[in-house]
CHARMM internal coordinates of N, CA and C (Angstrom, degrees):
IC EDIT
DIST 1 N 1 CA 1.4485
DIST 1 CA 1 C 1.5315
ANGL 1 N 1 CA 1 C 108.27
DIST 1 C 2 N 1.3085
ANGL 1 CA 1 C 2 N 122.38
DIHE 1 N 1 CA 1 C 2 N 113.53
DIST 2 N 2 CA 1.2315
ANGL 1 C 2 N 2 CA 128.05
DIHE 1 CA 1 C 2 N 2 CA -176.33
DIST 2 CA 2 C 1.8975
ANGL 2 N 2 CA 2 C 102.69
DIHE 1 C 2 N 2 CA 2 C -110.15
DIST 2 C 3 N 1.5457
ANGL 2 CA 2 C 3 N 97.73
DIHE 2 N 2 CA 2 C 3 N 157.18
DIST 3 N 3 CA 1.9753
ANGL 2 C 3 N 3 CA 104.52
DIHE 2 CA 2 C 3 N 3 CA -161.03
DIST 3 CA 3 C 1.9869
ANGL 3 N 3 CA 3 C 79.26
DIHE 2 C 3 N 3 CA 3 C -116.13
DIST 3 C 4 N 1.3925
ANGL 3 CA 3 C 4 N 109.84
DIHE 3 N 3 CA 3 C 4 N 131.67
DIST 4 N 4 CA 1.3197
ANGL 3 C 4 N 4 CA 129.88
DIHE 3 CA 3 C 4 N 4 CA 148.18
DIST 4 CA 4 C 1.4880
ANGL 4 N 4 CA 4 C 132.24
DIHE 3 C 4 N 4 CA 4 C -100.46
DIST 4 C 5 N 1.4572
ANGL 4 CA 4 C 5 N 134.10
DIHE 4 N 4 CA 4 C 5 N 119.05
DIST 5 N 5 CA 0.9936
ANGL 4 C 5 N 5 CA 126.88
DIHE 4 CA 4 C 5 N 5 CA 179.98
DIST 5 CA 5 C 2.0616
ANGL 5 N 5 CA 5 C 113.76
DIHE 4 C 5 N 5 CA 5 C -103.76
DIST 5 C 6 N 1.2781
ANGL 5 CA 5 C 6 N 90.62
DIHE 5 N 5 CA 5 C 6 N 154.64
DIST 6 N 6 CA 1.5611
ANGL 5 C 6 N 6 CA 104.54
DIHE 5 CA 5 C 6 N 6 CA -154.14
DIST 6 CA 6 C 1.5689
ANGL 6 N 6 CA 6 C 103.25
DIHE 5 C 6 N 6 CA 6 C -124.87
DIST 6 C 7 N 1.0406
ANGL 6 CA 6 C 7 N 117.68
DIHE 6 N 6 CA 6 C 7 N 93.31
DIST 7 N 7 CA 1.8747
ANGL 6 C 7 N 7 CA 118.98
DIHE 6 CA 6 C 7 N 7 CA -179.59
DIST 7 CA 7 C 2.0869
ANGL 7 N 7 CA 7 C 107.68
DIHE 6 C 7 N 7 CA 7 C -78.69
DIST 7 C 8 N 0.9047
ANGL 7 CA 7 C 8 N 104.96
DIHE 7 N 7 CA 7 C 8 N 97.38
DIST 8 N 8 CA 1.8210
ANGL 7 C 8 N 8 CA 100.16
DIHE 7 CA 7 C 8 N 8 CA 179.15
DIST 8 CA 8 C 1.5568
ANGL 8 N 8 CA 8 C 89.50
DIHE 7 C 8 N 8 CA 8 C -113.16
DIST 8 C 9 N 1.0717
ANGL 8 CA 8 C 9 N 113.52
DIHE 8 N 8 CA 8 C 9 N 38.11
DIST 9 N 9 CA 1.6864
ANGL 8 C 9 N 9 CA 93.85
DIHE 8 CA 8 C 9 N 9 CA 164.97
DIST 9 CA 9 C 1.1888
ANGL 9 N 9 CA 9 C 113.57
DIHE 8 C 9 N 9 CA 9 C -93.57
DIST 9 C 10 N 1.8665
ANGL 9 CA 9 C 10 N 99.89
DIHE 9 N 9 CA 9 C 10 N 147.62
DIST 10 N 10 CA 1.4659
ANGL 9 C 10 N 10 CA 113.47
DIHE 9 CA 9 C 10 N 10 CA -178.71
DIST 10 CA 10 C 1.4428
ANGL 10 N 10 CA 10 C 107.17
DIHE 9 C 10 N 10 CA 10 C 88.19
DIST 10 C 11 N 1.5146
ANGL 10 CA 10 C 11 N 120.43
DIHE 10 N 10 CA 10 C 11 N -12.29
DIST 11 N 11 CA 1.6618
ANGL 10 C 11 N 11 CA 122.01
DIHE 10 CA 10 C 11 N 11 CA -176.76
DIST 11 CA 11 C 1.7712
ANGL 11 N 11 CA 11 C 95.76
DIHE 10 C 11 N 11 CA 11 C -94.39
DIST 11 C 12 N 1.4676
ANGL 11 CA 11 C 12 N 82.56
DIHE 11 N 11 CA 11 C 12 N 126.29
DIST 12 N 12 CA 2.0042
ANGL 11 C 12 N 12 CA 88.81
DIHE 11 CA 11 C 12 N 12 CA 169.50
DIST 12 CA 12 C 1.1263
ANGL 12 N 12 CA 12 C 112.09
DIHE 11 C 12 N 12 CA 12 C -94.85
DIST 12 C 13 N 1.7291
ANGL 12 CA 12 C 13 N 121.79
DIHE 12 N 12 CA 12 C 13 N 175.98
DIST 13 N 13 CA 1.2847
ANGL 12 C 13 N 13 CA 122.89
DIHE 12 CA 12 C 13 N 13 CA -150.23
DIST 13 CA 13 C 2.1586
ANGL 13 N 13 CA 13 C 95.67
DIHE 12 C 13 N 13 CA 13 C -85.60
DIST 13 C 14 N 1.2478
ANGL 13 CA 13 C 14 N 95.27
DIHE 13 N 13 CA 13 C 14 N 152.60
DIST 14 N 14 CA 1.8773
ANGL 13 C 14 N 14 CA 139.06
DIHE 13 CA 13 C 14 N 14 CA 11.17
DIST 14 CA 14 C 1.9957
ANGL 14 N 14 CA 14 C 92.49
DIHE 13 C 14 N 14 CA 14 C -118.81
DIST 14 C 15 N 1.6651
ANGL 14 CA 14 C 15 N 117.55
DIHE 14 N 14 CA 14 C 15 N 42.14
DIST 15 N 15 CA 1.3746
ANGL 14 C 15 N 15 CA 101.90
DIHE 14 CA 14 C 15 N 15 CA 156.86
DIST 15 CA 15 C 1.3835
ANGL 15 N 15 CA 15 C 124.25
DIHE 14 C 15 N 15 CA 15 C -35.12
DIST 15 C 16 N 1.3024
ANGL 15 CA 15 C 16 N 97.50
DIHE 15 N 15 CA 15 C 16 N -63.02
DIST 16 N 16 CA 2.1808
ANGL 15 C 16 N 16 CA 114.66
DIHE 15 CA 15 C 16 N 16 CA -176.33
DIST 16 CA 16 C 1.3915
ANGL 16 N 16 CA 16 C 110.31
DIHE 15 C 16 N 16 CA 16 C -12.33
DIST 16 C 17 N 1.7626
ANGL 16 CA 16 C 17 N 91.54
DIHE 16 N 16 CA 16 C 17 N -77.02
DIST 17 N 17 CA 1.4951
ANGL 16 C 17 N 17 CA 113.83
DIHE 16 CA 16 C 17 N 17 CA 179.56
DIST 17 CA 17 C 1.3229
ANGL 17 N 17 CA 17 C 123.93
DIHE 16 C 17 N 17 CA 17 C -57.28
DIST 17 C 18 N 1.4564
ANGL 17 CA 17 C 18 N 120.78
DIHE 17 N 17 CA 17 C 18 N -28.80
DIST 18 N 18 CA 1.3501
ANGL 17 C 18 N 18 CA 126.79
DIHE 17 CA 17 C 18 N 18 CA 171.38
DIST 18 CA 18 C 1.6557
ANGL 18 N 18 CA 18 C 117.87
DIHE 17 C 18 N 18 CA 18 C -58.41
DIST 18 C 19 N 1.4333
ANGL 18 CA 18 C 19 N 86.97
DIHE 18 N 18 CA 18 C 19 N -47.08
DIST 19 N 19 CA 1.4582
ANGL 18 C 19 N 19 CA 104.23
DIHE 18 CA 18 C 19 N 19 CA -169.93
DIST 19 CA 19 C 1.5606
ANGL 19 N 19 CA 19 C 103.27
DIHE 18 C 19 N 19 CA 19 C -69.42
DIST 19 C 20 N 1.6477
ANGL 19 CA 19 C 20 N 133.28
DIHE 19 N 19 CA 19 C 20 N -58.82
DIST 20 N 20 CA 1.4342
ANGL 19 C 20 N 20 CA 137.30
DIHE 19 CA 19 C 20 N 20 CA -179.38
DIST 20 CA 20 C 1.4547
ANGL 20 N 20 CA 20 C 102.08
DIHE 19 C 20 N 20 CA 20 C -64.95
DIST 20 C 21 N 1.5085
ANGL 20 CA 20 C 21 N 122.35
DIHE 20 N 20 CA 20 C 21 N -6.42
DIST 21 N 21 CA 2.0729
ANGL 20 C 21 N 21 CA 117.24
DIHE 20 CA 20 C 21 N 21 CA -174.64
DIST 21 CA 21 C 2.2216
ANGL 21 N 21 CA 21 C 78.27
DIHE 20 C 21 N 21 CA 21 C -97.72
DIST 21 C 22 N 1.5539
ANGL 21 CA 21 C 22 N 142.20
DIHE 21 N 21 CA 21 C 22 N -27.89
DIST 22 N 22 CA 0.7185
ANGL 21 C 22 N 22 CA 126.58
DIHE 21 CA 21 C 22 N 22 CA -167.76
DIST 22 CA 22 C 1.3218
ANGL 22 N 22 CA 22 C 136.25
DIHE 21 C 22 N 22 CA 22 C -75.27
DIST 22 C 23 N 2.1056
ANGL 22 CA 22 C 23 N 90.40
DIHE 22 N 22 CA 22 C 23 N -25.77
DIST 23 N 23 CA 1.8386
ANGL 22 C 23 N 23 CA 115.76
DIHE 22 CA 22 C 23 N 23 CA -171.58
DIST 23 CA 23 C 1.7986
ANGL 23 N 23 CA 23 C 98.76
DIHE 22 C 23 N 23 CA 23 C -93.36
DIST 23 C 24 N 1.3990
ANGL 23 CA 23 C 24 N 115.99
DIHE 23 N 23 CA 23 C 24 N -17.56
DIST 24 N 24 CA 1.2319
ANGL 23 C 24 N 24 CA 95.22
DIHE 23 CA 23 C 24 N 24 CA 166.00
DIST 24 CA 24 C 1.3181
ANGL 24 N 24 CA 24 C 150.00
DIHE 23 C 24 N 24 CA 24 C -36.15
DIST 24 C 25 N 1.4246
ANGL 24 CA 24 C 25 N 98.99
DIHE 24 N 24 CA 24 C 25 N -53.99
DIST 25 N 25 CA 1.9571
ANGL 24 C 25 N 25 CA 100.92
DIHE 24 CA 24 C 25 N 25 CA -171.97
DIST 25 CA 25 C 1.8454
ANGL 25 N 25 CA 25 C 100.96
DIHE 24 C 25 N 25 CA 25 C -68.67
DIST 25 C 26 N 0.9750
ANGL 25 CA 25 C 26 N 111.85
DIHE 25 N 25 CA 25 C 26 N -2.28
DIST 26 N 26 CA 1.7553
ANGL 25 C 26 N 26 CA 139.04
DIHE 25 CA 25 C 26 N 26 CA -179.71
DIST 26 CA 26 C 1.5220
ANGL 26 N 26 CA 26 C 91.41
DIHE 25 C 26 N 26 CA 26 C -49.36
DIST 26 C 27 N 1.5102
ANGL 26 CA 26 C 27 N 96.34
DIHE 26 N 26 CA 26 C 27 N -73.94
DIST 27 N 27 CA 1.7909
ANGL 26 C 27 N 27 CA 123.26
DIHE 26 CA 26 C 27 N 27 CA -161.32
DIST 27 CA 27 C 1.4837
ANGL 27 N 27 CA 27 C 109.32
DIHE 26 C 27 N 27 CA 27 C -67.48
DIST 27 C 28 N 1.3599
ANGL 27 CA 27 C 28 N 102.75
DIHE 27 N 27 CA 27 C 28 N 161.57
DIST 28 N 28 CA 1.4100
ANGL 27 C 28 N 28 CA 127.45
DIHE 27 CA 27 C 28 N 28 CA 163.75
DIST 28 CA 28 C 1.4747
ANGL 28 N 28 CA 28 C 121.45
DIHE 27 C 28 N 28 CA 28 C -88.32
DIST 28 C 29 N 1.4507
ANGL 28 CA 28 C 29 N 111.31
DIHE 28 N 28 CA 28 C 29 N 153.99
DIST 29 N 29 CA 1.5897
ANGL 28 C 29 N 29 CA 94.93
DIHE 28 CA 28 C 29 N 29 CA 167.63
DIST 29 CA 29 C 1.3206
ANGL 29 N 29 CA 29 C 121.79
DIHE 28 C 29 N 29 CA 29 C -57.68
DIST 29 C 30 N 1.2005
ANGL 29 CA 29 C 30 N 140.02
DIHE 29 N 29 CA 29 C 30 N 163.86
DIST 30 N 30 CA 1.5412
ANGL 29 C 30 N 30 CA 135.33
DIHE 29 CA 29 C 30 N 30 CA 175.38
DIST 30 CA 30 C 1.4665
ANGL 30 N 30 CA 30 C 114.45
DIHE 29 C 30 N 30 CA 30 C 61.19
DIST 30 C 31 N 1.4394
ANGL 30 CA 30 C 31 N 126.06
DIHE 30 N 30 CA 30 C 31 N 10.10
DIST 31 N 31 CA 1.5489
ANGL 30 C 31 N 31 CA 138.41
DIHE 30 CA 30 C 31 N 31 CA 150.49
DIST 31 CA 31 C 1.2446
ANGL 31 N 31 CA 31 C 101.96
DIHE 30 C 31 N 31 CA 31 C -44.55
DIST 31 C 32 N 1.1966
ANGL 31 CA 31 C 32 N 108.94
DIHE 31 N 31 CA 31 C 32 N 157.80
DIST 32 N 32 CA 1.3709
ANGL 31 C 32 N 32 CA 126.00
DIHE 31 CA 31 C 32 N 32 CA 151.91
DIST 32 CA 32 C 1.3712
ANGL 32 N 32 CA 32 C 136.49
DIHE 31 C 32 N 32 CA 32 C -124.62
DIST 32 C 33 N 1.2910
ANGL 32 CA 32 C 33 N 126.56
DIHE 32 N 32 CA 32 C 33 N 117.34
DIST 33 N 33 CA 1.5917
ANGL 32 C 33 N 33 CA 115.77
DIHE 32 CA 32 C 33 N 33 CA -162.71
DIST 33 CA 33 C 1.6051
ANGL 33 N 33 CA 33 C 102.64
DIHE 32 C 33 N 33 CA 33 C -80.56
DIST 33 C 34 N 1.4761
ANGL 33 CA 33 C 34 N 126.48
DIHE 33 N 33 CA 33 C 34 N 163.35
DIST 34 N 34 CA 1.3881
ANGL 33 C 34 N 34 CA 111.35
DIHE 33 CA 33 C 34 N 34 CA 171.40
DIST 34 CA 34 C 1.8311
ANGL 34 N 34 CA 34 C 86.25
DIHE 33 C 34 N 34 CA 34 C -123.12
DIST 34 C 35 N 1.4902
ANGL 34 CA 34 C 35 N 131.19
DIHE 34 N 34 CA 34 C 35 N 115.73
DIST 35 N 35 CA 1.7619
ANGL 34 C 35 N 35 CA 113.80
DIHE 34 CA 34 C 35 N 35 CA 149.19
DIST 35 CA 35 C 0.8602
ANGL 35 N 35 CA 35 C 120.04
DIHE 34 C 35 N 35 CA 35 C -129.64
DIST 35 C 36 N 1.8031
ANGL 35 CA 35 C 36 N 96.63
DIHE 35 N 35 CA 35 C 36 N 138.78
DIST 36 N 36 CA 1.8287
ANGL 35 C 36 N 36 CA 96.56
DIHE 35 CA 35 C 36 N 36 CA 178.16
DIST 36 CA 36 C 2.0339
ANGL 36 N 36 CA 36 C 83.02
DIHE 35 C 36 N 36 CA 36 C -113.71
DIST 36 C 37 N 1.6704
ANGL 36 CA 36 C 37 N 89.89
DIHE 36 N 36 CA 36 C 37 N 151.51
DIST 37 N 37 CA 1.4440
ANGL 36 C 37 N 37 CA 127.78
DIHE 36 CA 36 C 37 N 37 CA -176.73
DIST 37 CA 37 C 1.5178
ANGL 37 N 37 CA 37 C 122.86
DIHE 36 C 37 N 37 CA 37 C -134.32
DIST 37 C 38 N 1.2785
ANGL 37 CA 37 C 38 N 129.20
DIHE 37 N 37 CA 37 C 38 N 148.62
DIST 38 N 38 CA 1.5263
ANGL 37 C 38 N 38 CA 106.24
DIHE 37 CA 37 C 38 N 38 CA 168.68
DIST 38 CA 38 C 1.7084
ANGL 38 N 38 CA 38 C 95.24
DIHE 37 C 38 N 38 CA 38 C -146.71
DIST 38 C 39 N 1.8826
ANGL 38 CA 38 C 39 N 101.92
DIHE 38 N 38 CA 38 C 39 N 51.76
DIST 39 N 39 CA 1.5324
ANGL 38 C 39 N 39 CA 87.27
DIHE 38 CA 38 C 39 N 39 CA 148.04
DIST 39 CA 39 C 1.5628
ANGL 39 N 39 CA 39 C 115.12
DIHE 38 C 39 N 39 CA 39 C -115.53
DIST 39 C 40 N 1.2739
ANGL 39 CA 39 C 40 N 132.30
DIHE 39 N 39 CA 39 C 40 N 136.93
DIST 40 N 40 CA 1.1620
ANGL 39 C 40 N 40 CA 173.29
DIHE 39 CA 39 C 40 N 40 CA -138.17
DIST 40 CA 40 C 1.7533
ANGL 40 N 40 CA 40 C 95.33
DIHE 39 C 40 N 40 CA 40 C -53.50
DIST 40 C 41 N 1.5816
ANGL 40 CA 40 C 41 N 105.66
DIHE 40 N 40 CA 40 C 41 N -50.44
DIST 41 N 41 CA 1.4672
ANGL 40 C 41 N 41 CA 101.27
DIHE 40 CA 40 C 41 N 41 CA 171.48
DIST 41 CA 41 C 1.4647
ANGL 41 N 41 CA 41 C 138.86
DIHE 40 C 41 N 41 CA 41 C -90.66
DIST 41 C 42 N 1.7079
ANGL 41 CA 41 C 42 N 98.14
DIHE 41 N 41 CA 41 C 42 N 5.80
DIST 42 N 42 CA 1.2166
ANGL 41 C 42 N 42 CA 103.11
DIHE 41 CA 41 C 42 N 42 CA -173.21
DIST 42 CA 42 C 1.8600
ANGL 42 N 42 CA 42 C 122.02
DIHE 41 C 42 N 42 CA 42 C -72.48
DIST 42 C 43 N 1.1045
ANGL 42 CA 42 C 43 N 113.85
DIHE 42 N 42 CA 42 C 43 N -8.39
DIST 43 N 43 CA 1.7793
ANGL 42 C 43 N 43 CA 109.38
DIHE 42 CA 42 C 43 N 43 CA 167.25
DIST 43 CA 43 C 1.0440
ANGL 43 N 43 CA 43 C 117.67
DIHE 42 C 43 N 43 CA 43 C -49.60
DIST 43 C 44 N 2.0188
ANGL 43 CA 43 C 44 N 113.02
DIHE 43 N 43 CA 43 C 44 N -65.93
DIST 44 N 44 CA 1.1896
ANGL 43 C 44 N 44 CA 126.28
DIHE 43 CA 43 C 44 N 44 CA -174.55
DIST 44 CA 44 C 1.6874
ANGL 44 N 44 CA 44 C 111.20
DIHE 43 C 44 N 44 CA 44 C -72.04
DIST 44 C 45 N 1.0612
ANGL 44 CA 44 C 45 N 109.82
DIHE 44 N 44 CA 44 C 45 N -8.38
DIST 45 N 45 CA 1.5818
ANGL 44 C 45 N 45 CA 115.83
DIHE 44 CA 44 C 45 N 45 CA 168.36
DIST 45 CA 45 C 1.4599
ANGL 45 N 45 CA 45 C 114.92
DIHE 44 C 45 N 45 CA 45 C -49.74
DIST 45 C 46 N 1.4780
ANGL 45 CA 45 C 46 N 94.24
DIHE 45 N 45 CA 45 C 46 N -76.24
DIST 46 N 46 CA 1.3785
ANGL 45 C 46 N 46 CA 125.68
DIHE 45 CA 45 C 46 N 46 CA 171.61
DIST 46 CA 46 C 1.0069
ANGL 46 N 46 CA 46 C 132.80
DIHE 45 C 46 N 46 CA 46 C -23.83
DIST 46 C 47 N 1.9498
ANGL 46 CA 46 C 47 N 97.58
DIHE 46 N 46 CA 46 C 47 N -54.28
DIST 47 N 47 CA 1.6071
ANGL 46 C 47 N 47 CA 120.31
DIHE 46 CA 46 C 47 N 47 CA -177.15
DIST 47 CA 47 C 1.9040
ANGL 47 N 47 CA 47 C 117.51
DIHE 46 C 47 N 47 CA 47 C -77.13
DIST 47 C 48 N 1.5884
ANGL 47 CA 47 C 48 N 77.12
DIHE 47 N 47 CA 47 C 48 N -16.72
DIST 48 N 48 CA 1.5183
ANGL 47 C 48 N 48 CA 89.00
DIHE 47 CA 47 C 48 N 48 CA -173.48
DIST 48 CA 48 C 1.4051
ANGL 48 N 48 CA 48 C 106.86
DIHE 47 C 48 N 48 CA 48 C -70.58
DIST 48 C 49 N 1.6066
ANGL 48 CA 48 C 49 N 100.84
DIHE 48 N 48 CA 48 C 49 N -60.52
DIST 49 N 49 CA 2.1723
ANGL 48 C 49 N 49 CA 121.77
DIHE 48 CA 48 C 49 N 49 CA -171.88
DIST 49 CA 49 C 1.4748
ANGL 49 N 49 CA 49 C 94.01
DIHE 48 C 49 N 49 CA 49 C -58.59
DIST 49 C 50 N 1.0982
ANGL 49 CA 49 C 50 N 137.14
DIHE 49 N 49 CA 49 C 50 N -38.79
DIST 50 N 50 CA 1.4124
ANGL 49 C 50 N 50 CA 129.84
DIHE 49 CA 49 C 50 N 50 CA -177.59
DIST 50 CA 50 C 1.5158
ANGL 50 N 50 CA 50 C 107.81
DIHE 49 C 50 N 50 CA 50 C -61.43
DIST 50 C 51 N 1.3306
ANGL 50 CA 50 C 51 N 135.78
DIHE 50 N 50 CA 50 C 51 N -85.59
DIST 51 N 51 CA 1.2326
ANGL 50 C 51 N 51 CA 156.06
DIHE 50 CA 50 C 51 N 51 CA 128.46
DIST 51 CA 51 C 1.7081
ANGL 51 N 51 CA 51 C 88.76
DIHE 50 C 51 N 51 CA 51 C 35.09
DIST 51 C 52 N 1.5816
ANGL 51 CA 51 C 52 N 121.16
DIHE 51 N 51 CA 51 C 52 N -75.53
DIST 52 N 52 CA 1.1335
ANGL 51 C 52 N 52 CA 149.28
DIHE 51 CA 51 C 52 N 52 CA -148.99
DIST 52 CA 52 C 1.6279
ANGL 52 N 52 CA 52 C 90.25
DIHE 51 C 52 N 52 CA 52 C -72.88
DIST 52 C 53 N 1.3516
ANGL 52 CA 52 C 53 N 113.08
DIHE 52 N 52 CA 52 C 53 N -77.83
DIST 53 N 53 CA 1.5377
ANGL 52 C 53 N 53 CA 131.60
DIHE 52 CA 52 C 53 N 53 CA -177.61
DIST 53 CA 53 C 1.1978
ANGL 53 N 53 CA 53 C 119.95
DIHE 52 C 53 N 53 CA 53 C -38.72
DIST 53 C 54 N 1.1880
ANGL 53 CA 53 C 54 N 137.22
DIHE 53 N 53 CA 53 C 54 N -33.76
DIST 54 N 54 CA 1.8777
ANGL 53 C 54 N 54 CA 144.87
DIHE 53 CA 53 C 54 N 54 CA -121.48
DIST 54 CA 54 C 0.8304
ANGL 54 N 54 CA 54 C 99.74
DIHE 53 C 54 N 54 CA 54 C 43.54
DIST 54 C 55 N 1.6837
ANGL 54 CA 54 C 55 N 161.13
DIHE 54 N 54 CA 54 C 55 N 45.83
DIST 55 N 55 CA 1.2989
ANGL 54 C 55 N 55 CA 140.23
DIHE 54 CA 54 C 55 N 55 CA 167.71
DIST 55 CA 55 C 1.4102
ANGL 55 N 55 CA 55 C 111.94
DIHE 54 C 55 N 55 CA 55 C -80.90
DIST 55 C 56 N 0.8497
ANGL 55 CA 55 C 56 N 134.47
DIHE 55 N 55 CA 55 C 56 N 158.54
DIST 56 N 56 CA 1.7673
ANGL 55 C 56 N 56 CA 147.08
DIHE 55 CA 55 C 56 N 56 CA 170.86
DIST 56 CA 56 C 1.3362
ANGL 56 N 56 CA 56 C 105.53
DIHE 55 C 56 N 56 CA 56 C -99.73
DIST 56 C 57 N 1.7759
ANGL 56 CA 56 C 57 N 99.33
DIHE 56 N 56 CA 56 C 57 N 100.86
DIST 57 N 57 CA 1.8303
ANGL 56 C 57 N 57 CA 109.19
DIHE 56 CA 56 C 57 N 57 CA 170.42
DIST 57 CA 57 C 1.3939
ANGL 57 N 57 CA 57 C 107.80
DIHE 56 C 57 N 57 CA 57 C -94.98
DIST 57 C 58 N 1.4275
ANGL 57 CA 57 C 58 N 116.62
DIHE 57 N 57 CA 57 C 58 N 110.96
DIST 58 N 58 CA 1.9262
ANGL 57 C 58 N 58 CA 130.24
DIHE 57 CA 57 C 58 N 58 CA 179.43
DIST 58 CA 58 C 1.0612
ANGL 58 N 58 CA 58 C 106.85
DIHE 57 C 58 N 58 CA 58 C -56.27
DIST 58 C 59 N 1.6716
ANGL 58 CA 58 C 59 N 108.86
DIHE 58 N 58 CA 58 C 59 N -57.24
DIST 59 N 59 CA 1.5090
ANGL 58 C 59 N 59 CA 120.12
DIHE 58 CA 58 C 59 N 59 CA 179.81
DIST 59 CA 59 C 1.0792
ANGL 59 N 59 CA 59 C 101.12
DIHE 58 C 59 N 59 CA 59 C -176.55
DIST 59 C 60 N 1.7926
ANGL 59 CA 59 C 60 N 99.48
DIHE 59 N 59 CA 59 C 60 N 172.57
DIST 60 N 60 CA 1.4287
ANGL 59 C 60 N 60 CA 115.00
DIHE 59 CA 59 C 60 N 60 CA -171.05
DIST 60 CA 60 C 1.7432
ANGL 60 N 60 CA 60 C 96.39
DIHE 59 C 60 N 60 CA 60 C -161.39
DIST 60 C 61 N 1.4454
ANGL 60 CA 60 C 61 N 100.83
DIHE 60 N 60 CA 60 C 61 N 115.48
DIST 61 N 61 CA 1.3568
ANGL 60 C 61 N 61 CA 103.25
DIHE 60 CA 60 C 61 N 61 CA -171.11
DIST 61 CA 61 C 1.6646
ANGL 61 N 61 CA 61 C 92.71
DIHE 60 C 61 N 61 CA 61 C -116.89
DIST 61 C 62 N 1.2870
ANGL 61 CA 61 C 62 N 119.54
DIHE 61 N 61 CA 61 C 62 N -177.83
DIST 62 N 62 CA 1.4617
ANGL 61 C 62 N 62 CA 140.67
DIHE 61 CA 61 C 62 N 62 CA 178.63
DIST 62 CA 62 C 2.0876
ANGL 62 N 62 CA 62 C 115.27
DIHE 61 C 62 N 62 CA 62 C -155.32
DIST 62 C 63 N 1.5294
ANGL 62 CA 62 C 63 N 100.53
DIHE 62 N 62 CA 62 C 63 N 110.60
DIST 63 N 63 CA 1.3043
ANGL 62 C 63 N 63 CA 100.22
DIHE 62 CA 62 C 63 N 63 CA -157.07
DIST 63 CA 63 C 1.7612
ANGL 63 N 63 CA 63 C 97.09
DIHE 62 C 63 N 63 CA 63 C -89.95
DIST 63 C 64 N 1.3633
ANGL 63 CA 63 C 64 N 113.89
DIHE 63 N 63 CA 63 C 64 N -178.12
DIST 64 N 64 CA 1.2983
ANGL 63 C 64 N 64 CA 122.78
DIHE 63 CA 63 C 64 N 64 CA -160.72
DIST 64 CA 64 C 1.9979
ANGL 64 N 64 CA 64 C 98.48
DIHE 63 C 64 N 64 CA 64 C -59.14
DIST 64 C 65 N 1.0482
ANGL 64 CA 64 C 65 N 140.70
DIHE 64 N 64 CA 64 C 65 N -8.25
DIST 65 N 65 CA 1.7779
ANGL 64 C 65 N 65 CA 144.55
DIHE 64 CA 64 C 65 N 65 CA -154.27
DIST 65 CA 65 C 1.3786
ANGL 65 N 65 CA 65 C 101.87
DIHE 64 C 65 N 65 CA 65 C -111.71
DIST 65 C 66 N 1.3132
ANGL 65 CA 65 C 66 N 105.13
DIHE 65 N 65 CA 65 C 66 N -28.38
DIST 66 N 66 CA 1.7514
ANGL 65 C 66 N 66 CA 111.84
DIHE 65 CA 65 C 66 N 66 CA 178.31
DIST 66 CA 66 C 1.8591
ANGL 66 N 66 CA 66 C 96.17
DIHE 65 C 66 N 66 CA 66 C 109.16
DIST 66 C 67 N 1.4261
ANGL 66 CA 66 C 67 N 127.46
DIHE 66 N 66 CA 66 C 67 N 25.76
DIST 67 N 67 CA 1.0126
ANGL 66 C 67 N 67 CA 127.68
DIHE 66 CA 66 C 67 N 67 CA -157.08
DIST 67 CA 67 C 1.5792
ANGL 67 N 67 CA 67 C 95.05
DIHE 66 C 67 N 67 CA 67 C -93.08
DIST 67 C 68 N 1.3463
ANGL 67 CA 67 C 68 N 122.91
DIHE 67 N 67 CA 67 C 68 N 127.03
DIST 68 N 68 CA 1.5438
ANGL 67 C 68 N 68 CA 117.92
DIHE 67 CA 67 C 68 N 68 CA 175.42
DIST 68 CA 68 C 1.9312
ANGL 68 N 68 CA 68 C 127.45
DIHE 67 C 68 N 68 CA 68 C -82.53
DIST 68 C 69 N 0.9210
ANGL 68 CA 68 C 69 N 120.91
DIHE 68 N 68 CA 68 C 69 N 159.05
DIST 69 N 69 CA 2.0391
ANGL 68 C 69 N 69 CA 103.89
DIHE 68 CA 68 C 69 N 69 CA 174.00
DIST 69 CA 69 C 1.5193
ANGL 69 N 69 CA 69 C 83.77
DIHE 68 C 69 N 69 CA 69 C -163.53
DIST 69 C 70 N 1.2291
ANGL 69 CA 69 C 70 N 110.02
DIHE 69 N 69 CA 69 C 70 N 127.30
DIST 70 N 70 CA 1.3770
ANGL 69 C 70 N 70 CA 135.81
DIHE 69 CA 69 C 70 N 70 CA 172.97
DIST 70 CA 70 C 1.6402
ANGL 70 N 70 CA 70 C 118.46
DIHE 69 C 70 N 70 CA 70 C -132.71
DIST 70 C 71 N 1.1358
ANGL 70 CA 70 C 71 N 136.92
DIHE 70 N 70 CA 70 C 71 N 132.45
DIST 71 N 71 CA 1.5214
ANGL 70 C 71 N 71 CA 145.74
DIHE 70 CA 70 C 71 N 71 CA -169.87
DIST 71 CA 71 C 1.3154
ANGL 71 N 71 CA 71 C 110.96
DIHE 70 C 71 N 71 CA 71 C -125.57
DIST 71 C 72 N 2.0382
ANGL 71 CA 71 C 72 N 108.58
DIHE 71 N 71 CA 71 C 72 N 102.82
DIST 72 N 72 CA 1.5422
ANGL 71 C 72 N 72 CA 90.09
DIHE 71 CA 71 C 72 N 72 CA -176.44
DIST 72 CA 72 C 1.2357
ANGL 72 N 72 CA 72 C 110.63
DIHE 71 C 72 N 72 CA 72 C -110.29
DIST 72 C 73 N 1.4518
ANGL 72 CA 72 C 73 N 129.49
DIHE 72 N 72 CA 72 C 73 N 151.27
DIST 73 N 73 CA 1.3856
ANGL 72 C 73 N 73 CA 99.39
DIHE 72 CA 72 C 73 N 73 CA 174.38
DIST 73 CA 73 C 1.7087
ANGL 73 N 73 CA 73 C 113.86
DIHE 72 C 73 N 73 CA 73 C -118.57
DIST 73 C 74 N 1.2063
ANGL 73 CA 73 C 74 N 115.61
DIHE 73 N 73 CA 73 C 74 N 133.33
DIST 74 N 74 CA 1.3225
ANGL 73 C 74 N 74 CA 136.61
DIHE 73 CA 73 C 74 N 74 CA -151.63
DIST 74 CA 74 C 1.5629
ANGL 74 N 74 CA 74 C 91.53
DIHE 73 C 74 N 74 CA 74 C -75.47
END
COOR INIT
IC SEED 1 N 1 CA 1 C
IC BUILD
């Protein structure tokens, strides 16, 4: 199981998702993506494409700056 990290900062919606729907075929099963984001819709993005995908969302926090970190695992 190998961990990928994913920089979408400064990308507005739906870059994020474009970009983490792009590094997929990348990953393995049981990967883990790491992205931090800070546009405004990207949680419910996330929660949504996961939801949508089968993906496994670990978490998804939002720090005091509006800074996003989400962990998916593929």
């Amino acid at each position: 199981m190998a961990t990928q990290k994913l920089d979408a900062l400064g990308l507005k919606c739906p870059q994020p998702i474009l970009k983490v729907v792009a590094l997929i075929p990348t990953m393995n099963a049981g990967d883990i993506l790491e992205v931090e984001a800070d546009c405004p819709s990207f949680p419910p993005d996330i929660k949504a494409w996961c939801g949508k995908t089968g993906k496994t969302l670990l978490m998804c926090s939002t720090d005091a700056n509006g800074k996003h970190s989400a962990q998916i695992q593929i």
